[in-house]
C-alpha positions as CSV (number, residue, x, y, z in Angstrom):
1,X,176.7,59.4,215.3
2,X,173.9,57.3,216.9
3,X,170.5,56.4,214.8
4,X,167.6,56.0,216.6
5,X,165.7,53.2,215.2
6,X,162.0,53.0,215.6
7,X,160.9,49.6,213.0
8,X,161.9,46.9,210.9
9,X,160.3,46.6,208.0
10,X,163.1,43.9,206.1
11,X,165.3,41.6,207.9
12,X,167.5,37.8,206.3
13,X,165.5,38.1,203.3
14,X,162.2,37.8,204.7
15,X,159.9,41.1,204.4
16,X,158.0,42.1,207.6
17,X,155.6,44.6,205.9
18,X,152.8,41.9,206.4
19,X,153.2,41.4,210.6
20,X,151.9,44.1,212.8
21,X,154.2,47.0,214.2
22,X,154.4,45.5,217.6
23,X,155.8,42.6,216.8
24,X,158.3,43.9,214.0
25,X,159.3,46.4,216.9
26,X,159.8,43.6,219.3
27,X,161.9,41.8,216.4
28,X,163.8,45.4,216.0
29,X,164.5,45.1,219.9
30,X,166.0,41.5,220.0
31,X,168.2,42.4,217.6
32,X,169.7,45.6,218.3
33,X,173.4,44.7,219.9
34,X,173.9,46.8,223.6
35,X,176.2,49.5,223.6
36,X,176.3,50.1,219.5
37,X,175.4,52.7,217.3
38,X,172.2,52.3,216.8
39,X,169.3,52.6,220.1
40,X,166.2,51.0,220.2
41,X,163.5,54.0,220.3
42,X,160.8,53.6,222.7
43,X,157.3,54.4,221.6
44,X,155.9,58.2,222.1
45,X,152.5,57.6,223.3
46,X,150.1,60.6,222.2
47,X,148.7,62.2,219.2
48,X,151.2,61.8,216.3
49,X,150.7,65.6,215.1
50,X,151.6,67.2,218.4
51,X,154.5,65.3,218.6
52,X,155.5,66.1,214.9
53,X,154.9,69.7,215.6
54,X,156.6,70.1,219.1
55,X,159.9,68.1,217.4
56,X,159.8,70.8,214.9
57,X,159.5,73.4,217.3
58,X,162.8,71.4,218.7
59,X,164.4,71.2,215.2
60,X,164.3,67.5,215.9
61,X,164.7,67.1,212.2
């Protein structure tokens, strides 16, 4: 099984909620280890909805 992660919003006791979502992701990216289970997901540019409903027409779910 591999996750695809995509943010961070927690990491060594210090909550992230309060930083913007490019720089958690760029925190999310230096500390994702090559080659394990879980891959960095890049950004989908384009309008959220189409891409919600075109994964659902995938059964990305």
């Amino acid at each position: 099984m591999i996750l695809g992660a995509f943010d961070i919003m927690h990491v060594d006791g210090h909550d992230l909620r309060d930083i913007g979502c490019k720089a958690r992701r760029e925190i999310l990216f230096g500390i994702i280890q090559p080659n394990s289970r879980i891959q960095f997901s890049e950004a989908v540019p384009g309008d959220p909805k189409a891409i919600f409903y075109l994964a659902d027409q995938a059964r990305l779910d």
